[in-house]
C-alpha positions in Angstrom: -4.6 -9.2 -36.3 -3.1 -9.1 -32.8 -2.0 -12.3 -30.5 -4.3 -11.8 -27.3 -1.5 -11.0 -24.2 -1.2 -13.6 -21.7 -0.8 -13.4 -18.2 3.0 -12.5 -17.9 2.6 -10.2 -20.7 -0.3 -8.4 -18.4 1.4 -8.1 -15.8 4.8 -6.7 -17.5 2.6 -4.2 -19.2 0.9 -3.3 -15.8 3.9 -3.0 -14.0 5.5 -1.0 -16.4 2.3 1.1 -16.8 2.8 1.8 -12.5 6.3 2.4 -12.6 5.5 5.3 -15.5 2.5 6.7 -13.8 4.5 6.3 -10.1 7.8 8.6 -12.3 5.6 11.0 -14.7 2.0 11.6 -12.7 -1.2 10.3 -14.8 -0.8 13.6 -17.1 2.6 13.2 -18.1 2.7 9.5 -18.3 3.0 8.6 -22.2 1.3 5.1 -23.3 3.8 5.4 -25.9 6.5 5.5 -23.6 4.9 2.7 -22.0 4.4 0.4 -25.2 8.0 0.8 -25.5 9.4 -0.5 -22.5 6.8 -3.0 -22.6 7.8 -4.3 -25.5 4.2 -3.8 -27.4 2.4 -1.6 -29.8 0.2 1.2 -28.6 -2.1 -0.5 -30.4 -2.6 -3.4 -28.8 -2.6 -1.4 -25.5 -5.9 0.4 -26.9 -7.7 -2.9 -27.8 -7.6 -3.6 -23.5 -8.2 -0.3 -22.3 -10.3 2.7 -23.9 -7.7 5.6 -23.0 -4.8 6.0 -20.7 -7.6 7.4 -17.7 -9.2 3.6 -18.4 -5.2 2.0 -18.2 -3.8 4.0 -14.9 -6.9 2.9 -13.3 -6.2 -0.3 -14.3 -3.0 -0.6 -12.8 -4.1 0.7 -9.4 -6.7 -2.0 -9.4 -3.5 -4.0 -10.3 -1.5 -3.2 -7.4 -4.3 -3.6 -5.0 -4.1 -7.2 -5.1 -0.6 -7.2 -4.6 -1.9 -5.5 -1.3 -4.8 -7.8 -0.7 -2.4 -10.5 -0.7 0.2 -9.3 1.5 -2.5 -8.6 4.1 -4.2 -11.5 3.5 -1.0 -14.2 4.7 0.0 -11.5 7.0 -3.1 -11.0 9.0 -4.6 -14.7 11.4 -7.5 -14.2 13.2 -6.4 -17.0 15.4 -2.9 -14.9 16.7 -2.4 -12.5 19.1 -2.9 -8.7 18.7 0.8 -8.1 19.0 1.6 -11.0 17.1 -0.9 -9.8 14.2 0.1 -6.1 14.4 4.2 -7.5 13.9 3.1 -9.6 11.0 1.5 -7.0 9.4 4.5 -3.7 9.9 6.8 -6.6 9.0 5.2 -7.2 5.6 3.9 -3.9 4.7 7.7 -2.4 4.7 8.7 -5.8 2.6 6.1 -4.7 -0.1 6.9 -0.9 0.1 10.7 -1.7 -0.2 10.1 -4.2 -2.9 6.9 -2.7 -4.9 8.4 1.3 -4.4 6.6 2.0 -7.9 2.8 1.2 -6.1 3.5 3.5 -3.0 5.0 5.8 -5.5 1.6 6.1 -7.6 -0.4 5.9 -4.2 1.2 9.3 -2.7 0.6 10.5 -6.8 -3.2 9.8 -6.6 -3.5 12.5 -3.8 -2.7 15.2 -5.9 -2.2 17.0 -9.1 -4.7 15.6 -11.9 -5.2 12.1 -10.0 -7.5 14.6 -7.6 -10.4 13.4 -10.2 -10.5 10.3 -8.7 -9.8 10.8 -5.2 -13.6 9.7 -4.0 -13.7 6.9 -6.5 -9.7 5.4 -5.7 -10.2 6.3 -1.6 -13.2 3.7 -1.5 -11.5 0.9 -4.0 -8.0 1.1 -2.3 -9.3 1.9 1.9 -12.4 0.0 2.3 -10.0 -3.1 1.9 -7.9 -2.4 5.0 -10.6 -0.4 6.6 -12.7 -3.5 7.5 -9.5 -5.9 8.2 -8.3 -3.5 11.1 -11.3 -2.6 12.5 -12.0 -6.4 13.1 -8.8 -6.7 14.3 -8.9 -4.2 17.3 -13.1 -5.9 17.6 -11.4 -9.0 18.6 -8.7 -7.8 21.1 -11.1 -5.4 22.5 -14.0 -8.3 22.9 -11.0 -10.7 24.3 -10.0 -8.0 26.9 -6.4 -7.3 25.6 -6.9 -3.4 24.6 -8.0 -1.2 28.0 -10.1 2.1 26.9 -13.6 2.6 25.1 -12.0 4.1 21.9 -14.1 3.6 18.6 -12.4 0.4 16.6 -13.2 2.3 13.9 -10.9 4.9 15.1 -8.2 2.7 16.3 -8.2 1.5 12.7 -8.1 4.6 10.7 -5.2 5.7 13.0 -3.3 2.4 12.7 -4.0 3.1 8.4 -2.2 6.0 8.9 0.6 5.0 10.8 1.5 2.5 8.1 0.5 4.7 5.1 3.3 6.9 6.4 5.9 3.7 6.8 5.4 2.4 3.4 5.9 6.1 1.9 8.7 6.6 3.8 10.2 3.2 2.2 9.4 4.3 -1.3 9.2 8.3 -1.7 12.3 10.5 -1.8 11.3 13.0 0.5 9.5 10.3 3.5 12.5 8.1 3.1 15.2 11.8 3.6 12.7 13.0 6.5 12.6 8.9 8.0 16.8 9.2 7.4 16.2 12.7 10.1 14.2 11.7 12.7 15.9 8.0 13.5 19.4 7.9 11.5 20.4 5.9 8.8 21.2 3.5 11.3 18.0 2.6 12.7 15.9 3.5 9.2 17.8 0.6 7.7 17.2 -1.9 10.4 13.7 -3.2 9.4 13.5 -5.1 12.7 14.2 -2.5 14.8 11.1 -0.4 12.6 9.0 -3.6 13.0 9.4 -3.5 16.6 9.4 0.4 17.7 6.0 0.8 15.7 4.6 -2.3 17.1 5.2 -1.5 20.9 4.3 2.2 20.0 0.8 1.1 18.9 0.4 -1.5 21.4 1.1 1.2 24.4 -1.0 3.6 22.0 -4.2 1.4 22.8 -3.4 0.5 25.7 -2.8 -3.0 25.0 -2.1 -5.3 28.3 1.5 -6.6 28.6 1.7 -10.1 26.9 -1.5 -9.5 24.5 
């Protein structure tokens, strides 16, 4: 007979279940390994989910609320483009400097055996930010504040990329040792002065009037 986990338990086993998958890959990750540090039995584990497939996806569907949420108090429909834009840099390199594990795992799931579920993970984890940044650039473009008659669709899968390639470079060895080339230690530890350069660089990017 096993004690049903409750929430904290859930969540210690998810996040250690991310930082194994984020360290080992999904074919080298070991649920026993993960019972372990999780203080559990690989038993129990296997009365929530079928297989460790069936737990890794878990814990990416885990760490996309983490996501939803950041975007979610970071994004106000009733701000400013620029304003917006800083809110959202400013708490996507929070989350990637304090989740590392998640960004970790995302930058896994493009390779190696993750590849499996590329189609099936790319709709679950994009369509979420797909839509909030398209109706982002929709407003400023509708309120006159971005010049040009660039696709919002575009200007959002561009902007996806841009901070794809911040949060990795906050969390993976070799984005944050290339991020260390390009600016200097200096500036790639100044979070403010990242939150501002990528800002301004994608304001100017869309042409987005002085002020928006």
């Amino acid at each position: 007979m096993y004690r049903k986990m409750d929430e904290a338990a859930m969540v210690q086993l998810l996040e250690t279940g991310i930082e194994e998958f984020s360290n080992a890959g999904l074919d080298r990750a070991n649920i026993n390994t993960i019972a372990k540090k999780a203080g559990m039995s690989v038993g129990v584990i296997y009365k929530y989910y079928q297989d460790k497939d069936a737990f890794f996806l878990a814990c990416v569907r885990y760490s996309l609320q983490t996501l939803d949420e950041v975007l979610s108090s970071a994004i106000d429909k009733q701000q400013s483009l620029r304003e917006n834009l800083t809110r959202v840099v400013r708490a996507l390199l929070q989350h990637a400097k304090e989740h590392r594990n998640i960004n970790v795992m995302y930058n896994e799931i493009t390779s190696g055996s993750c590849r499996k579920y590329a189609a099936q993970l790319a709709e679950e984890i994009e369509a979420r930010t797909a839509l909030l940044y398209q109706e982002l650039f929709e407003n400023a473009i509708s309120e006159g504040h971005v010049e040009g008659d660039i696709d919002p669709r575009l200007l959002a899968f561009f902007l996806d990329n841009l901070l794809m390639m911040l949060q990795f470079s906050c969390s993976c060895d070799y984005y944050r040792a290339r991020m260390n080339i390009f600016c200097g230690e200096d500036v790639s530890t100044d979070d403010e002065a990242i939150v501002y350069g990528m800002t301004e660089f994608i304001l100017r990017g869309v042409g987005g009037k002085h002020g928006v």
